[in-house]
N, C-alpha and C positions, 0 to 999 in steps of 0.2 A: 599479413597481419599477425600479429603477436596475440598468440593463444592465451586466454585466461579460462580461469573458471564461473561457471555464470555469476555465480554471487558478486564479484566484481561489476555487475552490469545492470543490476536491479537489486531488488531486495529477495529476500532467502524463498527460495521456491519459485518464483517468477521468470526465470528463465533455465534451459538444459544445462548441464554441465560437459564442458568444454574439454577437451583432452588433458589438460593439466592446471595445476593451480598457481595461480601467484596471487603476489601482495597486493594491492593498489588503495589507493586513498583519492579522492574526488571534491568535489566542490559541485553543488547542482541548486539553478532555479527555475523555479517554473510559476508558469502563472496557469489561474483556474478561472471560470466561467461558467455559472450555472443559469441555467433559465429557469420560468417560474419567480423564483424569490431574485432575478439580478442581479447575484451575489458575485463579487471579483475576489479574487485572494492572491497572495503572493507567498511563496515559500522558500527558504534560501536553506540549504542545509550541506553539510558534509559528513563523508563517513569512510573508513575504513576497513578492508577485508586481510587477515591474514593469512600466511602460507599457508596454514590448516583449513582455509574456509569460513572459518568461525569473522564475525563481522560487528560494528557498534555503527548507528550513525545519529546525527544528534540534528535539529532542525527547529526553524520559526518559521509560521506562520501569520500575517499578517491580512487585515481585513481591509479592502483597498474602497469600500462603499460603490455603493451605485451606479454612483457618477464619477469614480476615482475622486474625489476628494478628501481623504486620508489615507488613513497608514496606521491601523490600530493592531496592534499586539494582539493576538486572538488564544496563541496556546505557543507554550515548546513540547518538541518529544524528542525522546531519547528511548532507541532500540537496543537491543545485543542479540545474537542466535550464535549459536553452536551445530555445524554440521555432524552427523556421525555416521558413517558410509556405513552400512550395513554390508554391500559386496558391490560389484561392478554395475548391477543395472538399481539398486535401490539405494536411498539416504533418507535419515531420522534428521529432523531438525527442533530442538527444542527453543524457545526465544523467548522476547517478550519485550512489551515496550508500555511506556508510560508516556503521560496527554497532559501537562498541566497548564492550569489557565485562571482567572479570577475566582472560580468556581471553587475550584477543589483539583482533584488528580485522579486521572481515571489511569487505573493499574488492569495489562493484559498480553497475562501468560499467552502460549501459544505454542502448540504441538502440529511440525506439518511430517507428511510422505510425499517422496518423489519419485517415479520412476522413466527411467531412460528408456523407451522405447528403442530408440535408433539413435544416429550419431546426432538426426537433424532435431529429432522431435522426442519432448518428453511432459509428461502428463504427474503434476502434482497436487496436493491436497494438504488443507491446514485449519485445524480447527485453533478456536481463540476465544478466552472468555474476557471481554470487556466488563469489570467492575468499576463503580463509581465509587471513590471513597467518599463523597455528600450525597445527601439526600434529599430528595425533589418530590414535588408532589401531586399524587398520582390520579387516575382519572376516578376515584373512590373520594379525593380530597386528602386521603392522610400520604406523612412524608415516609418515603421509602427508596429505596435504591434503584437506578433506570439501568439495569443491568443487563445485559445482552449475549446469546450464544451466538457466534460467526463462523461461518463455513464457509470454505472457500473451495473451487479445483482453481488448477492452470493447466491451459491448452499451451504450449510452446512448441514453434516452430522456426526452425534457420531458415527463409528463405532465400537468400545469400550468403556469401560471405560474411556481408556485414550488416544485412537485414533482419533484425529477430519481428517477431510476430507472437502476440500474446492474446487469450481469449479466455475473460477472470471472470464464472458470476460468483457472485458473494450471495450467502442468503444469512438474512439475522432473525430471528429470534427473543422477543425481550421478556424476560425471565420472571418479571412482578407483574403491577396492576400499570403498565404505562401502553403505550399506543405508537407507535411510527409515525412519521409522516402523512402518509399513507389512512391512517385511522385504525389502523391494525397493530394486530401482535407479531408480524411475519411481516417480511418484504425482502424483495432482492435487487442487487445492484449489480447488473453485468456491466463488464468493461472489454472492449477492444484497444491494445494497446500497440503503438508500431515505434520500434526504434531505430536507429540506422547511425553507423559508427563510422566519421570521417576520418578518423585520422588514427593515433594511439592516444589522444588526447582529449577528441572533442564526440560528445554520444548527444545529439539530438536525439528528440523524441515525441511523440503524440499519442494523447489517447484520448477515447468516447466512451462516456458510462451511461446510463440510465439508472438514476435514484430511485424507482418506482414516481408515485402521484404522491403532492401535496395532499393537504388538510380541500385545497379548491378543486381536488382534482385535475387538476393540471399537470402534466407530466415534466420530471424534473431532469433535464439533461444536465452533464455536466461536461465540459471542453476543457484538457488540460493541453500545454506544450511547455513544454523545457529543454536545457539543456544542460547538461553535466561534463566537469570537464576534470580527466585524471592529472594527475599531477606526477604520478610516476607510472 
């Protein structure tokens, strides 16, 4: 199998870095499912990484209803990161991406670290501040900004050839007078994610999160699958 660099294979910190680096450019969609709210989604996006690491990827999401009965436009986002190897077991990644939709735009820098434990396994971290450029209204009644602080690790491991394995929690933070899901100021979202790479071309994949609880207390899972396919 033709070695890349992880950044080729997820997004920046999400997976180990690979003996050496190349180009590649992809096309990937996936579909989502959450329970609780029975929300369906679809997402169609592309993006590419170059010789340096450094990567943009651009993407639609689409709100599929209930019963799949549409097709609504929900947001696009548009990423960029820049790697910056610090030495052979650490990398700085600075990024950032943007969410826009009916609403407004929600803009969110993002500073991660990585490091390479072993060839197989590597453990990174990424903070990210999500600001809303509109303002919404808070649980005081006045309008103000739902702005949120995200922490992230990643667990990454090869366990194949062509098996990576991924274990992401998220914990946010929201910054003003608003509330989660949840009913709170705090909540977190782990995810287990598994991919496996058929070919030079084609990267299935799956993954399981947990949103925390609804407003009903009800717990909010979420079921993604897709598939990504390089183009070079």
């Amino acid at each position: 199998m033709k070695k890349i660099n992880y950044f080729a294979i997820a997004l920046p910190l999400t997976l180990f870095t690979m003996n050496s680096l190349a180009a590649a450019t992809w096309v990937d969609n996936r579909y989502a499912h959450t329970t609780a709210s029975e929300k369906n989604q679809y997402k169609i996006g592309a993006g590419h990484i170059f010789d340096n690491g450094a990567g943009i990827l651009v993407s639609a999401m689409y709100d599929l209803g209930q019963h799949f009965d549409q097709m609504r436009s929900t947001f696009q986002e548009y990423e960029g990161w820049y790697p910056v190897p610090l030495n052979d077991k650490w990398t700085l990644t600075p990024g950032g991406l943007t969410d826009i939709d009916s609403n407004g735009t929600k803009l969110a820098p993002y500073l991660g670290l990585d490091y390479k434990v072993s060839k197989a396994f590597s453990i990174g971290s990424r903070y990210r501040y999500n600001h809303m450029t509109h303002k919404d209204r808070d649980y005081n009644g006045e309008m103000d900004y739902n702005d949120s602080h995200q922490f992230d690790l990643y667990f990454n491991y090869q366990a194949t050839e062509k098996l990576w394995l991924q274990l992401n929690p998220e914990f946010f933070v929201n910054t003003n007078d608003f509330n989660a899901a949840n009913g709170q100021k705090t909540h977190w979202e782990p995810s287990i994610v598994a991919r496996y790479r058929l070919d030079k071309h084609w990267l299935p994949y799956a993954e399981v999160a947990w949103l925390d609880q609804d407003q009903n207390h009800d717990d909010q899972v979420r079921f993604r699958i897709g598939i990504r396919y390089y183009i070079n």
